[in-house]
N, C-alpha and C positions, 0 to 999 in steps of 0.2 A: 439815257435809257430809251429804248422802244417800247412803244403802245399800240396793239391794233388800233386802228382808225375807223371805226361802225359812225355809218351813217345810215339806216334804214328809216325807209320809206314805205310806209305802207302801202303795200297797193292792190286792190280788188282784182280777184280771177272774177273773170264777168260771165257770166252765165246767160243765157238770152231769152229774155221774157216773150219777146216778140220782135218782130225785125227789125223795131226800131225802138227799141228799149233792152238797157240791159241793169243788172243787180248785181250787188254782191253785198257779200256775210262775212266780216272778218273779226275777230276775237284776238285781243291783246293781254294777258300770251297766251296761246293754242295750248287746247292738249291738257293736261292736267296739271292743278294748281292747288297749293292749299286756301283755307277758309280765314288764310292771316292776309290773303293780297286779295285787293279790289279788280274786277272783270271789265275791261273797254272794250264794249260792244259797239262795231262801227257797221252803219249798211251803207251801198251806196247803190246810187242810179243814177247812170248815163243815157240820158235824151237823143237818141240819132236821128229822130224825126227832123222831117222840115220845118215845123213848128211848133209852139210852147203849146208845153204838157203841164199836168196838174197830177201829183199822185196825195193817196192816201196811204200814210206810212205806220205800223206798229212793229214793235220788239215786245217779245212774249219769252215765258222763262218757264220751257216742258209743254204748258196748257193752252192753246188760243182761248180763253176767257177775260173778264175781267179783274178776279183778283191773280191772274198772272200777268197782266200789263206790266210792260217796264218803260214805257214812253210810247206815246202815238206825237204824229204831227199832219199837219199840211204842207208837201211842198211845191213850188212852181219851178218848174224847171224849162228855162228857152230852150230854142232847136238847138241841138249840138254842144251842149254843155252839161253838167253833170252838179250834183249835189250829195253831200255826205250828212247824215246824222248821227248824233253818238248823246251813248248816257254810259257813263261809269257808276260798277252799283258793287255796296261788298259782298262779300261770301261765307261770311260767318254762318248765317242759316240756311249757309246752300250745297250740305254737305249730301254730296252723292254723287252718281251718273246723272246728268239732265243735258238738256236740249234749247238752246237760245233760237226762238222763228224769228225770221225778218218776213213778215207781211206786205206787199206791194201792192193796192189796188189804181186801177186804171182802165178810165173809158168801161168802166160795167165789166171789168174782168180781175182777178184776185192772184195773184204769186206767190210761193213763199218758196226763203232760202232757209236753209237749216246748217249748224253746227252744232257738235258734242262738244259739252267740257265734265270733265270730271273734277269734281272741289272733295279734295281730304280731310278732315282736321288734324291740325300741329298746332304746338305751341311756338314754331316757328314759321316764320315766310317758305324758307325755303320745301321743296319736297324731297331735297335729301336722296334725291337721282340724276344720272346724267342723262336728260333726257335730248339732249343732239349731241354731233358733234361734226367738226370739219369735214367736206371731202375736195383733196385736193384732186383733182385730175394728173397731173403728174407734179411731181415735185420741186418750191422754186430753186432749193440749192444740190447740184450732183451731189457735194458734198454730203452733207443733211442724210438726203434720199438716196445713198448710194446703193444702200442693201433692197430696194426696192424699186425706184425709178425704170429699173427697166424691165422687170415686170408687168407695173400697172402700164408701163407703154403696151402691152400686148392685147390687154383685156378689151373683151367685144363688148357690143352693147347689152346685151343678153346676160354676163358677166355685171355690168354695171348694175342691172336692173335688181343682179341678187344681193348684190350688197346693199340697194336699199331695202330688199324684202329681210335680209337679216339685220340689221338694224331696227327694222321694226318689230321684229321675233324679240329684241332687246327693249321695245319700249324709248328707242331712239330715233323718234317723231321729228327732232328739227335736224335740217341739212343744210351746212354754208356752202356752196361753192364757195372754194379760196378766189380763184380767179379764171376767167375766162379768155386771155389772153396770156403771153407769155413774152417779156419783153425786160431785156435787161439791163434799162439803162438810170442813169441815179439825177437829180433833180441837179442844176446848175453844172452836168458835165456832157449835158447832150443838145442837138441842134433839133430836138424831134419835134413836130405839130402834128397836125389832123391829118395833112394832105400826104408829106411825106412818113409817117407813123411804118416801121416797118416789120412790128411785135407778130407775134403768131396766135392763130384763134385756136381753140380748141372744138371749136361746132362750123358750120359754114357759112362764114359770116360776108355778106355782101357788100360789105363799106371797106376789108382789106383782103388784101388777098391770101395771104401768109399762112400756112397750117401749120402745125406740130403735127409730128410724124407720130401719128396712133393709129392702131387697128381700131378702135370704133371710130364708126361712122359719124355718128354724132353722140357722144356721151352725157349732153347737155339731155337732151332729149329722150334719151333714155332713160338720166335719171327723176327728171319732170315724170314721166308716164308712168314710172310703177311707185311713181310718190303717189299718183292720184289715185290709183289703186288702193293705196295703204293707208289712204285717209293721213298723210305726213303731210309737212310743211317745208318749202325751199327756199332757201336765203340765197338771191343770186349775186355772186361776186364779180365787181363792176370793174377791172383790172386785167392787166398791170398798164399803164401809159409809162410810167416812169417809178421807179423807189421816191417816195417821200416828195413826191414834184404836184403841189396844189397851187398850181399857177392857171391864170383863167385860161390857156392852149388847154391844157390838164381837165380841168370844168370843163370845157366845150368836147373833149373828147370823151369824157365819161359822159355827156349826156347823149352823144350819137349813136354811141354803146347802150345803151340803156335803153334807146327806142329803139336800136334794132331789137336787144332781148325781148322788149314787149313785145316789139311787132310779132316775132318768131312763137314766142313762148308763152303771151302772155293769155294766150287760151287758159292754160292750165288750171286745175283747181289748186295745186301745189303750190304755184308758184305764190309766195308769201310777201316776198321784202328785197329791195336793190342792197349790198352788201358793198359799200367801198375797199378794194382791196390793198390799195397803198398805205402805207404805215406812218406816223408821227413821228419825229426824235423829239425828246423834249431833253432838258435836260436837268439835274436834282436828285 
């Protein structure tokens, strides 16, 4: 049997306090949720100063007051290093529209980040909508994709950007890229590594050379931007190296991959979570 293989990684779009400080607000899961599943509210702050910082941190639920606290701390943070805090809290009596702040003070100056969630009641977890779904940039198999593949080859970035704003018109808030490379070789039948890697990027990527032959420009990027627009979320996929090849060449080439997507993308307020895109066989 085959299993998708999800590895996600949280990771803060950083937002910049001041030039040498940055924040973020992340909410596990985004977007809305009923009042049967528990909220992981994470903030974080990365120190890029040259030296250790001290902040004062709180998470508020709608009110900056008292009885909407939902954790204060102190934390110390060295130059160039960064620190997360989290409080998981339920949702039973948090049935509505509200607003989680993340509060940041420092050096006699005050920040906040904000996200929305929306909590339903059900007698069940789920909310009983699709509220994401895959987008593949082009398709891994002709086969498969044959009624379409050379279609979305055509579409611009302009093109990409609508189909995230109609997905949102559908309340289809999460986006996976499948994969951001395009390479088709299978674990134990190829000689590939880092240096000779000769898959193809889908955006323009500076560690290989290789493109897939698309009219947009950069798709990756277009569809980050009108995600930030739509108040969405992006699940980026970390792929393809090889089908089913978790060997540490494998590990080292997804994490190259992945600092460059930071580097490139990781402005974004969209960008969400790294998505492994190789698959498991298991078998049973």
């Amino acid at each position: 049997m085959k299993y998708i293989f999800l590895v996600l990684f949280s990771l803060f779009s950083l937002v910049s306090l001041q030039a040498e400080n940055k924040v973020s607000l992340t909410l596990i899961p985004p977007g809305k949720i009923t009042n049967k599943v528990d909220l992981d509210i994470r903030g974080g702050i990365v120190n890029e100063s040259a030296s250790q910082q001290t902040y004062q941190v709180a998470l508020y639920w709608n009110k900056e007051n008292k009885d909407a606290l939902l954790y204060e701390t102190v934390v110390t943070i060295p130059a160039g290093k960064a620190e997360t805090v989290k409080v998981v809290i339920p949702t039973k009596d948090r049935v509505g529209k509200n607003k989680v702040i993340f509060k940041v003070a420092n050096e006699g100056k005050a920040y906040r980040k904000t996200k929305d969630i929306e909590v339903i009641e059900s007698d069940i977890r789920s909310i009983q909508q699709i509220s994401g779904a895959w987008t593949g940039i082009y398709h891994w198999s002709e086969i498969e994709g044959k009624h379409w593949n050379q279609d979305i080859k055509k579409m611009t970035d302009d093109q990409w950007r609508e189909l995230i704003r109609s997905m949102n018109k559908l309340e289809m808030n999460m986006v996976v890229i499948q994969e951001v490379f395009r390479n088709e070789e299978y674990v134990g039948k190829h000689t590939t590594n880092v240096d000779n890697y000769v898959g193809k990027a889908f955006y323009p990527s500076k560690l290989y050379p290789g493109r897939m032959e698309l009219t947009a420009k950069d798709p990756i990027e277009a569809i980050l931007t009108e995600a930030d627009k739509q108040g969405m979320n992006v699940l980026m996929g970390v792929g393809m190296f090889a089908w089913f090849d978790f060997t540490p060449e494998s590990l080292e080439w997804h994490k190259r991959v992945a600092k460059e997507l930071w580097d490139m993308y990781g402005h974004h307020e969209s960008f969400y979570a790294f998505y492994v895109s190789e698959e498991r066989r298991r078998s049973g």
